[in-house]
MIBA-280450 format. One record per residue: residue number from 1; residue in three letters; x, y, z negated of N, C-alpha, C in turn. Coordinates in steps of 0.05 Angstrom, whole numbers, plus 5000, padded with zeros to 4 digits. Example, Ala and Ser with C-alpha at 12.3 -4.5 7.8 and 13.67 -1.06 7.14 Angstrom:
2
(site 1,Ala,(5264,4886,4844),(5246,4910,4844),(5264,4934,4844))
(site 2,Ser,(5257,4955,4858),(5273,4979,4857),(5258,5001,4843))
//
This chain:
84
(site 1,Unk,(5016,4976,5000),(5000,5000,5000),(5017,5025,5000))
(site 2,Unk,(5035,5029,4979),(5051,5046,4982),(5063,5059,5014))
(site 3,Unk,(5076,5033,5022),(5091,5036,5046),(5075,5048,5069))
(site 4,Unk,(5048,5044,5070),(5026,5053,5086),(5021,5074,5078))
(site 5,Unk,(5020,5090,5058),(5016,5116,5051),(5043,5141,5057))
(site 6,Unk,(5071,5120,5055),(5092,5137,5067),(5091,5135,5102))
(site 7,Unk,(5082,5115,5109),(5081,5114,5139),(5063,5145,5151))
(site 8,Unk,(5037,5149,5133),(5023,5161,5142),(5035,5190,5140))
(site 9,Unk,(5041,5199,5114),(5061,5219,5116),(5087,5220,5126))
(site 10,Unk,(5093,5203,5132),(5121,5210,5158),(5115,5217,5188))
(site 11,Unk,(5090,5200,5190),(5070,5209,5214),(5064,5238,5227))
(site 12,Unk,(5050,5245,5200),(5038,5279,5193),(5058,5295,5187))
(site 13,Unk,(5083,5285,5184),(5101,5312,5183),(5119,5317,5206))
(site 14,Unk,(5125,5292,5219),(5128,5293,5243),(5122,5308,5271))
(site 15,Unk,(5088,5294,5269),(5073,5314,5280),(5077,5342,5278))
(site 16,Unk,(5077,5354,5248),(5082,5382,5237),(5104,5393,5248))
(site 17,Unk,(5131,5376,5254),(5150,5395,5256),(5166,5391,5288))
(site 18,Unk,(5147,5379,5291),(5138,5388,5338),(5124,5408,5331))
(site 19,Unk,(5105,5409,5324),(5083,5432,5323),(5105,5459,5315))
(site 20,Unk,(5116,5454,5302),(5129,5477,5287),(5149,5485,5308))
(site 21,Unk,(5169,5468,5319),(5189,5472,5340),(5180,5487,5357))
(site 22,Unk,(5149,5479,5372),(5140,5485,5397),(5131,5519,5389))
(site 23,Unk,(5125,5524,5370),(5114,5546,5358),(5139,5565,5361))
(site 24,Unk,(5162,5559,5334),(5184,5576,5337),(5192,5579,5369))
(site 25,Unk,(5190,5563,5395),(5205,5567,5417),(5192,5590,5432))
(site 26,Unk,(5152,5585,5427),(5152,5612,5447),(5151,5640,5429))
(site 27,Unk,(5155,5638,5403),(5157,5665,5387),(5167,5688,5407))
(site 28,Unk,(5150,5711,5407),(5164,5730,5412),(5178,5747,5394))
(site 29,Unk,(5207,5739,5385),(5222,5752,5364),(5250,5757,5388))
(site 30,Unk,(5270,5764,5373),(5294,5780,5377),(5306,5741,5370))
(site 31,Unk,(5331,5738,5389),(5334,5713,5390),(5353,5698,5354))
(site 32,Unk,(5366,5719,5342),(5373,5718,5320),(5352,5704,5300))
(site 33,Unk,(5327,5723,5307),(5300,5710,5290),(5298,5679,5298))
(site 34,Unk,(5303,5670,5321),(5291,5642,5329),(5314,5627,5325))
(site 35,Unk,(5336,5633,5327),(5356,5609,5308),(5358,5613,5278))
(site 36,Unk,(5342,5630,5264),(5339,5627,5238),(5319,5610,5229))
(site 37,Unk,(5304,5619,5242),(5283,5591,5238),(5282,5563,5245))
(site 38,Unk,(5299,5563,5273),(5298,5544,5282),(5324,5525,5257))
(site 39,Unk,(5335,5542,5256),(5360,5524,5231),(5349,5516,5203))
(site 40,Unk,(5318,5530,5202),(5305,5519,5169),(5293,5501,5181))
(site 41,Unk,(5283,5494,5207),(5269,5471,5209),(5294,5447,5213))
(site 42,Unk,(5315,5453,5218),(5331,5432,5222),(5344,5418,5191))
(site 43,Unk,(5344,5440,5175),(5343,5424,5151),(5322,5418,5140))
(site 44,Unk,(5290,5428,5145),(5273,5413,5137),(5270,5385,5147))
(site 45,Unk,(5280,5379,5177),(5285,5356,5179),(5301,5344,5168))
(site 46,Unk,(5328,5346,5164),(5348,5334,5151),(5337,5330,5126))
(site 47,Unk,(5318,5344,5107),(5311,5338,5087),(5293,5314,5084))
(site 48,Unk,(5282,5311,5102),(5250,5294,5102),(5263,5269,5110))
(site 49,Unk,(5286,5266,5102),(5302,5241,5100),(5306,5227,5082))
(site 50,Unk,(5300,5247,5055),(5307,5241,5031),(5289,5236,5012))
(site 51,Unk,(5259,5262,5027),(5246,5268,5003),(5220,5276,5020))
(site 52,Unk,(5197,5260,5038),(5180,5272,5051),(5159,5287,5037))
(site 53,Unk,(5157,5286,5010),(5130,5293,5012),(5144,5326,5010))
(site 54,Unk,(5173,5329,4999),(5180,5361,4998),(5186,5378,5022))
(site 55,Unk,(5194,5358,5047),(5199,5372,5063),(5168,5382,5080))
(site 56,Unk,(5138,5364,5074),(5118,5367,5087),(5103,5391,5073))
(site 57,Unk,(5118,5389,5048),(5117,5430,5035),(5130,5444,5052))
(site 58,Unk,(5148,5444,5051),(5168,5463,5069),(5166,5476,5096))
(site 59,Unk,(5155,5453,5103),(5152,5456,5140),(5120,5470,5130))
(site 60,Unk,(5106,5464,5111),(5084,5476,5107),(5089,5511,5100))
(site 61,Unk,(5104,5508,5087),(5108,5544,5067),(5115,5556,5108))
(site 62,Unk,(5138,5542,5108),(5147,5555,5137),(5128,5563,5152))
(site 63,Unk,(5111,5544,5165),(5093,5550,5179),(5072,5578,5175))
(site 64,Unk,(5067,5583,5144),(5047,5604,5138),(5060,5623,5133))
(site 65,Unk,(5087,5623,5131),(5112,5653,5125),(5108,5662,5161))
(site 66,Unk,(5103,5640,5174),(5105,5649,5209),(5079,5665,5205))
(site 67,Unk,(5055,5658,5206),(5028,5664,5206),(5026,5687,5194))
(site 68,Unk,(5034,5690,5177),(5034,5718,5161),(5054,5737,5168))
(site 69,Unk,(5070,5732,5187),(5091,5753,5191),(5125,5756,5176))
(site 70,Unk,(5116,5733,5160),(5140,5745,5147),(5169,5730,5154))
(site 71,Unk,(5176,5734,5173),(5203,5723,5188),(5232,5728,5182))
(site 72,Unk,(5256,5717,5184),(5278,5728,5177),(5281,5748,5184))
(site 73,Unk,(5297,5767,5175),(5307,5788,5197),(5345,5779,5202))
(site 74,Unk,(5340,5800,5228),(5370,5794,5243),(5393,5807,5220))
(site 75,Unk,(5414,5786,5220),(5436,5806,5208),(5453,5821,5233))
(site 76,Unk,(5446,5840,5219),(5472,5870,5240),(5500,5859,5233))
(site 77,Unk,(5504,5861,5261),(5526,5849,5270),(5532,5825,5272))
(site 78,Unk,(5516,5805,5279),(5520,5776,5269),(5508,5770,5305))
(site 79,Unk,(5519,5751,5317),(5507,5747,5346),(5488,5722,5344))
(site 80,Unk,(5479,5719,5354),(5468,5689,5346),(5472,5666,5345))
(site 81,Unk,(5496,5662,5361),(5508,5637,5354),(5524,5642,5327))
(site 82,Unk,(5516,5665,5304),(5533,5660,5284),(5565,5683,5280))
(site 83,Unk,(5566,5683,5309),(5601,5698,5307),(5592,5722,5296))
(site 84,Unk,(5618,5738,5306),(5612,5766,5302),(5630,5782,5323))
//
């Protein structure tokens, strides 16, 4: 029973974080904004390795910080691959 209940949430968060990818890709932000995000979803994945039901918070908080506006902002002077 157990194992059927993690199947199901590995399922649903999965799902969540295509949904989430496809979302951050057509954002219209400044491209700084979309590898900031795109790098919390990559450790919300890396996380949901360890610990699904926290990362199906995560990708959840993420998702409604998008919805509501509230996005990284760019660091000045920082390019987006990181350099400077």
């Amino acid at each position: 029973m157990e194992r059927d209940g993690q199947l199901e949430l590995y399922d649903r968060l999965a799902a969540r974080l295509k949904e989430a990818h496809a979302r951050v890709r057509t954002l219209q932000v400044p491209e700084g904004v979309r590898v900031a995000l795109t790098r919390k979803l990559l450790v919300i994945t890396a996380a949901s390795k360890h610990d699904l039901a926290d990362a199906a918070r995560r990708v959840d908080r993420l998702m409604t910080d998008i919805d509501e506006g509230r996005l990284p902002e760019e660091q000045a002077g920082k390019r987006a691959d990181g350099s400077r």
